[in-house]
C-alpha positions in Angstrom: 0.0 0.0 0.0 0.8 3.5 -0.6 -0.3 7.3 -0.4 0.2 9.6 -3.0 1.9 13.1 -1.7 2.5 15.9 -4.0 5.2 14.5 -5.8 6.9 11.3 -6.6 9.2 11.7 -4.1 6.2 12.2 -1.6 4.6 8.3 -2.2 4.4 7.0 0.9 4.6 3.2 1.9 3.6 1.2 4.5 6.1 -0.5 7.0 5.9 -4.0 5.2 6.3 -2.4 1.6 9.2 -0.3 2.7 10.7 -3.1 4.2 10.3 -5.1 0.9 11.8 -2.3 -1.0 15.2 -2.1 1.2 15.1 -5.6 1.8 15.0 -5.9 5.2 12.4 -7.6 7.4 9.9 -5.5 9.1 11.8 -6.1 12.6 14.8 -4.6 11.4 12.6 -1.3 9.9 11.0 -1.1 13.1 14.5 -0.9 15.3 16.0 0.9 12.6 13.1 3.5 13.3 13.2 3.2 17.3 17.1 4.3 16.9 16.5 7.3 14.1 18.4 5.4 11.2 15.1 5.7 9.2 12.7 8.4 9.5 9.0 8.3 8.9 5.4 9.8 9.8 2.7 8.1 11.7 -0.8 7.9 10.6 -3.9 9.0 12.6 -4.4 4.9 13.2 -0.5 5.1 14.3 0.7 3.2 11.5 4.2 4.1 10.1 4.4 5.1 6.7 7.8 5.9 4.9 8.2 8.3 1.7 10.4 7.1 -1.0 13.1 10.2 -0.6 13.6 8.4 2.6 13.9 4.7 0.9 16.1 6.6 -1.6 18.3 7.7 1.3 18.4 4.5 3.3 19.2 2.3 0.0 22.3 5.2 -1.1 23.5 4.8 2.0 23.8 1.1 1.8 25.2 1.1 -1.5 28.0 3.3 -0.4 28.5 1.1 2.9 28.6 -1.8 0.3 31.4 0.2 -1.7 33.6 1.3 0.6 33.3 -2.0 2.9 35.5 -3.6 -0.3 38.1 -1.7 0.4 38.0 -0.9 4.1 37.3 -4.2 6.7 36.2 -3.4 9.8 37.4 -5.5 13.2 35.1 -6.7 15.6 34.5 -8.3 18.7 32.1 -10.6 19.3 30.8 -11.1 22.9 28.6 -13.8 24.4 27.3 -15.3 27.9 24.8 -17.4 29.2 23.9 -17.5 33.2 24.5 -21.0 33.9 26.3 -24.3 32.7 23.2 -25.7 31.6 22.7 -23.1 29.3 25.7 -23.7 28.0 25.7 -27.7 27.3 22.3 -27.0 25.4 24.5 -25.0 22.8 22.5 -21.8 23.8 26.0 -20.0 23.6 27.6 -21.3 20.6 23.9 -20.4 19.0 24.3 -16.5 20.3 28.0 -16.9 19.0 26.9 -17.9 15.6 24.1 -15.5 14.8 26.5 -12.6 15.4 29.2 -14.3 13.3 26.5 -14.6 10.7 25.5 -11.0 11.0 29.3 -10.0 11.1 30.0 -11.7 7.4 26.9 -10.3 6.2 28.0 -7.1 6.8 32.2 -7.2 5.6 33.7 -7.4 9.7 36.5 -9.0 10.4 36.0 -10.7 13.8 39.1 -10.1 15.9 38.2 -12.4 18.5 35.3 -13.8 20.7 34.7 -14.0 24.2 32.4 -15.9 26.1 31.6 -16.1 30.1 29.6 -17.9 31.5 27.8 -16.8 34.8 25.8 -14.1 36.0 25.3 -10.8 34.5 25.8 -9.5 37.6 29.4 -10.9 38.0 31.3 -8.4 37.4 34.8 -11.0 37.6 33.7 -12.5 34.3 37.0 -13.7 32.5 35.9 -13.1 29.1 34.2 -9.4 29.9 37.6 -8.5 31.4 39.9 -10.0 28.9 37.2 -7.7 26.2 37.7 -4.2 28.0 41.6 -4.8 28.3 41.7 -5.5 24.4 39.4 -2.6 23.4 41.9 -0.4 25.7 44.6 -1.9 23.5 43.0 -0.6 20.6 42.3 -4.0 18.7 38.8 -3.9 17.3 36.8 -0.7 16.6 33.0 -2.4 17.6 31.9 -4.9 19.7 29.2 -6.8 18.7 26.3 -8.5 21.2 23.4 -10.6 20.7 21.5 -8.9 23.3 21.9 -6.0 25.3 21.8 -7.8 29.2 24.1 -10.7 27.8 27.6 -7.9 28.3 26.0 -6.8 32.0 22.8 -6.9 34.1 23.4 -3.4 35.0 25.7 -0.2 34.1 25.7 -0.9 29.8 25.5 2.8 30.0 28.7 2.8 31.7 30.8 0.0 29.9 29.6 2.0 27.0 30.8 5.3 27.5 34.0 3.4 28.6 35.0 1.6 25.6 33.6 4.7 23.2 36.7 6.2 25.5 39.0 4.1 22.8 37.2 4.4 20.0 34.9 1.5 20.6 31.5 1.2 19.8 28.7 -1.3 21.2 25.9 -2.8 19.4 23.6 -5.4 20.2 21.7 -7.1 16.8 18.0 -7.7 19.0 16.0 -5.4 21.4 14.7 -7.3 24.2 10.7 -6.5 24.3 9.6 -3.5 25.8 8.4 -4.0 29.4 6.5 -2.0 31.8 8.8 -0.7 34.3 7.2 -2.7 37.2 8.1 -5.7 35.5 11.7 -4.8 34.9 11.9 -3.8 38.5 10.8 -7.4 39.2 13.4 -8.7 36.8 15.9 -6.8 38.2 15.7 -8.0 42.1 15.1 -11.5 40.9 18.9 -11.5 39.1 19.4 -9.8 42.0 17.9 -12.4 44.6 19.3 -15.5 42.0 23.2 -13.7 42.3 23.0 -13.6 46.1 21.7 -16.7 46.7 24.5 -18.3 44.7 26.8 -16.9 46.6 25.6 -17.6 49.9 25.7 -21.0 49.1 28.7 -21.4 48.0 29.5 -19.9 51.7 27.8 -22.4 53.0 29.3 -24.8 51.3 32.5 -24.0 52.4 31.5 -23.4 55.8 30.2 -27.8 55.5 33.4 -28.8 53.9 36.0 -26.9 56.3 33.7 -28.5 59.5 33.7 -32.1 58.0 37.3 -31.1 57.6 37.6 -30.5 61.1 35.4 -33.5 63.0 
């Protein structure tokens, strides 16, 4: 579907068109929206609609990405955790690893190197995480690449952020989680909270068992 501005340049398309023109699905138009890489008006319903000067735009700027990406290769990190060994012997990490690898050759980066923890978000010892922030220091990759936003920390991304874009890094994560209300993030957030906590008080306690066995 489409409306008919003044001009030819004023056609406007609906989300699922658009997307069809660019190429994309209608996820990516919609985050490419929420983060102002694409522009475009709402009608009174609240549908999006998208002229073609702006499809135009978005498909010249692509085409020169696409040019100069033959000549200039980007290097990235990959990063990738999952909160517990079970996660991690159902392949639920190597599948995170491998959609961002996929992303990374479909768009001409050169992976540097990945990184994977796994343990809470909330662990802020994490191995790989540290062995990522000393590298981007060192100046070895220009973007770090995430499958989702929680999986590099539970809290402060604003902070890690602003710290690597101190060396010329940049961080991007491929999915938005789904918007929630804040209540129900609040909840989220004291039951990582609660779950981080509770790990380590029984690890205390299990020491505390093993050194009085110990000791009988």
């Amino acid at each position: 579907m489409s409306i008919r501005g003044n001009s030819n340049s004023d056609y406007m398309y609906s989300i699922g068109n658009a997307a069809l023109i660019l190429g994309v699905c209608i996820k990516t138009l919609r985050r490419w929206h929420k983060v102002n890489k694409i522009y475009c008006i709402r009608t009174p319903g609240g549908h999006r609609r998208f002229s073609l000067r702006e499809i135009k735009r978005i498909i010249e700027v692509k085409d020169a990405y696409k040019a100069s990406s033959i000549n200039i290769s980007t290097k990235c990190a990959i990063y990738g955790r999952v909160s517990s060994h079970k996660q991690n012997k159902r392949g639920d990490l190597e599948h995170q690893i491998h959609i961002i690898k996929e992303y990374a050759h479909n768009h001409h980066l050169e992976v540097y190197n990945v990184y994977k923890d796994v343990g809470s978000g909330l662990n802020s010892k994490r191995k790989g995480l540290w062995r990522l922030l000393k590298d981007a220091k060192a100046h070895k990759f220009s973007l770090i690449l995430l499958n989702y936003k929680d999986r590099l920390t539970r809290f402060g991304y604003n902070y890690l952020k602003n710290y690597v874009f101190e060396f010329g890094v940049s961080l991007q994560y491929l999915h938005t989680l789904e918007e929630k209300s804040p209540e129900s993030e609040m909840v989220e957030d004291l039951v990582a909270i609660i779950h981080s906590f509770s790990g380590k008080l029984y690890g205390l306690r299990s020491r505390k068992y093993k050194k009085q066995s110990l000791e009988k």
